[in-house]
FIDREN-446636 format. One line per 2 residues: number of its first residue (from 1); their letters; for each residue z, y negated, x negated of C-alpha. Coordinates in Angstrom, 2 decimals, always signed. Example, Ala and Ser with C-alpha at 12.3 -4.5 7.8 and 13.67 -1.06 7.14 Angstrom:
<sites>
1	AS	+7.80,+4.50,-12.30; +7.14,+1.06,-13.67
</sites>
This chain:
<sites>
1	XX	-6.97,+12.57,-20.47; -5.08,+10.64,-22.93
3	XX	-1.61,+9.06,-22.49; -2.73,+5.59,-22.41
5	XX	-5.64,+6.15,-19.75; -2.51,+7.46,-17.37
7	XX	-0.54,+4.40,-18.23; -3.44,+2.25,-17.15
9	XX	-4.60,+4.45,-13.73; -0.45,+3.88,-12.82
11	XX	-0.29,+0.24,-13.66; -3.86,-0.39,-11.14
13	XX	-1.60,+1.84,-8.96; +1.11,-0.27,-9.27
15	XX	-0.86,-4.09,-8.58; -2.30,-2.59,-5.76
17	XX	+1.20,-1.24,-4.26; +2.62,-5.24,-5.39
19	XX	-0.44,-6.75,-3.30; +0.53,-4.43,-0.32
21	XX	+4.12,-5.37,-0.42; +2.81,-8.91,+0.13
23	XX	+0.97,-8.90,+2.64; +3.55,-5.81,+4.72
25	XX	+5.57,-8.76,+4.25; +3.55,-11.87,+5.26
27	XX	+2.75,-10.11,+8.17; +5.84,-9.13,+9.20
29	XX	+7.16,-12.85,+8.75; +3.99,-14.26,+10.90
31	XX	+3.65,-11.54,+13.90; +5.32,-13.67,+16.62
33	XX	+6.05,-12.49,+20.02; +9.19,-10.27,+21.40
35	XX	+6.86,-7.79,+22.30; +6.10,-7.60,+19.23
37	XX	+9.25,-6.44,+17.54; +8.35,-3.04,+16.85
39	XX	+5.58,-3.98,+14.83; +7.04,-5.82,+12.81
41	XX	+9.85,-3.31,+12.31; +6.83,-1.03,+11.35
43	XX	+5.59,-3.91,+8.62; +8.91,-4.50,+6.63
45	XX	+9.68,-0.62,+6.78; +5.82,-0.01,+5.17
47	XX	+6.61,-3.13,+3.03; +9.56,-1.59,+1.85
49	XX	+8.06,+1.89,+1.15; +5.60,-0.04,-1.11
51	XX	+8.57,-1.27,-3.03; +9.72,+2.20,-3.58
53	XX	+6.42,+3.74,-4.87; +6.09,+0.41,-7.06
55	XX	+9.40,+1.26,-8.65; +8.70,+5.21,-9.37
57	XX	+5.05,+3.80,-10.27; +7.02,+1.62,-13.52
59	XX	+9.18,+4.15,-14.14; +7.25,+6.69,-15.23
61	XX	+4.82,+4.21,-16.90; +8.29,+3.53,-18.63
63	XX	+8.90,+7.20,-19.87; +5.54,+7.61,-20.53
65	XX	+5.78,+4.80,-23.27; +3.94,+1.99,-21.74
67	XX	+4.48,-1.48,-20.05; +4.74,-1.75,-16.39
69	XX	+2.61,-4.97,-15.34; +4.59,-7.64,-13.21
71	XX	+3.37,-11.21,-13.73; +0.30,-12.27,-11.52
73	XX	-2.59,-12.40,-14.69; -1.49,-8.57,-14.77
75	XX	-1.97,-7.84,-11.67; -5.07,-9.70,-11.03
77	XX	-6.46,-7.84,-13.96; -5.82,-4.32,-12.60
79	XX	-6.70,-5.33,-9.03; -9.17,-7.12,-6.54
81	XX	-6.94,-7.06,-4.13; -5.34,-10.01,-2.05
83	XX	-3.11,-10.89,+0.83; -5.03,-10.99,+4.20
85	XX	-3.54,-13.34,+6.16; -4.93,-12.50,+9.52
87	XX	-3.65,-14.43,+12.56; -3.93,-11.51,+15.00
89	XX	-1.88,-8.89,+15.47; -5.09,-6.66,+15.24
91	XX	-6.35,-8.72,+12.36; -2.86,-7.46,+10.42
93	XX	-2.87,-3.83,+11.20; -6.83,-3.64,+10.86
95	XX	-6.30,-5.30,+7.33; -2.79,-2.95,+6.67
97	XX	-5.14,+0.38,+7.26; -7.75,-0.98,+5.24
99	XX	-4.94,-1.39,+2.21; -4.06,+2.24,+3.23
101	XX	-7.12,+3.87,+3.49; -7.70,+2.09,-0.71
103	XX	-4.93,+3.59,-1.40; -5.54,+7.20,-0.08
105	XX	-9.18,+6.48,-2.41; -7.60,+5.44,-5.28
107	XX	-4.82,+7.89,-5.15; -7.07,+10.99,-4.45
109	XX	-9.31,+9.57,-7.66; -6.21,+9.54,-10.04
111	XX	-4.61,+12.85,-8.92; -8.24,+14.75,-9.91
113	XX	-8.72,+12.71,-13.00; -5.09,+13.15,-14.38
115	XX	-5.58,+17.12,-12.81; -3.22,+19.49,-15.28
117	XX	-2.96,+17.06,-18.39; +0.43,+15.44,-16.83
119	XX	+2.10,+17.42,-14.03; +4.58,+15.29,-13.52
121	XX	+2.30,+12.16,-13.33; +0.34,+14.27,-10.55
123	XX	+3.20,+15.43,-8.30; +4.64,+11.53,-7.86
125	XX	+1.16,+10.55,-7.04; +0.38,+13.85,-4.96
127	XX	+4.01,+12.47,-3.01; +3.22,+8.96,-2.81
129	XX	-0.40,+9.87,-1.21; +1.23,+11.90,+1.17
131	XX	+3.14,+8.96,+2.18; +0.29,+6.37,+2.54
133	XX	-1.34,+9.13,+4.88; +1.45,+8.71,+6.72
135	XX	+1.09,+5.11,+6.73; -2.69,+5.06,+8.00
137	XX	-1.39,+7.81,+10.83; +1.01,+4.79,+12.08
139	XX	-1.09,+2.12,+11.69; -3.97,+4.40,+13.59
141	XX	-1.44,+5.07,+16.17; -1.14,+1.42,+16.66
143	XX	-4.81,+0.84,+17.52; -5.26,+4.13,+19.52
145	XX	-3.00,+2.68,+22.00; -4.86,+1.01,+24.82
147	XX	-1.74,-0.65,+26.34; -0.81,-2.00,+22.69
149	XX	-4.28,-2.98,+22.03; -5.25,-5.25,+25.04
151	XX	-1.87,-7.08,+24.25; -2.97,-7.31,+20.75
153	XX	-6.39,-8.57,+22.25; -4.71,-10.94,+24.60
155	XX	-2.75,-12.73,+21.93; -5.76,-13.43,+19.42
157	X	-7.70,-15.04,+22.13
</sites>
């Protein structure tokens, strides 16, 4: 796998990651409700982890000689992706595991593609999938929880 094939697998890695910190963050500004207030605790802490693997994502498309993408015709090349804006709380982690479950996909893909051509380029993906596993765990957890769920149910009726 050539250099510039990596580049371009990071930067669709990176537009997706900028989409999810957009919408961790919409939702986390629009879940209303004191009961609430874990939840969104749990959005802006996933929002922010997004941030993080964002910035590793451009730096290493930085040492590895290319250009990470940041204005919006960038991103909307490298991704299909777009902010859900779901008005129940369900709605919003339903839509946040979705986002996480792409992720674990896309992730998975690049780590076999890239395989032993750039070891370095593997192990930050192999650690960032490990974290959006982590994510879809949480945001599972959510759902599995009957008392959680019927006051998620309740409030989107």
């Amino acid at each position: 796998m050539e250099k510039q094939e990596i580049i371009e697998m990071l930067n669709k890695n990176r537009a997706n990651e900028l989409i999810a910190i957009l919408q961790y963050m919409n939702h986390y500004y629009t879940v209303t409700g004191q009961d609430f207030l874990a939840l969104r605790g749990l959005f802006r802490e996933l929002g922010i982890v997004e941030m993080q693997h964002a910035e590793k994502i451009a730096e290493r498309i930085s040492v590895l000689g290319g250009q990470p993408i940041s204005k919006t015709e960038a991103i909307q090349h490298f991704t299909d992706l777009s902010v859900n804006e779901a008005d129940t709380m369900e709605g919003m982690i339903n839509a946040n595991l979705d986002y996480e479950q792409l992720a674990i996909n896309d992730y998975t893909d690049h780590i076999k593609k890239i395989a032993d051509n750039d070891p370095v380029t593997r192990n930050l993906l192999e650690d960032i999938l490990g974290q959006e596993e982590e994510h879809a765990h949480d945001l599972s957890a959510w759902l599995d929880n009957k008392e959680i769920s019927f006051k998620l149910r309740a409030v989107g009726e």
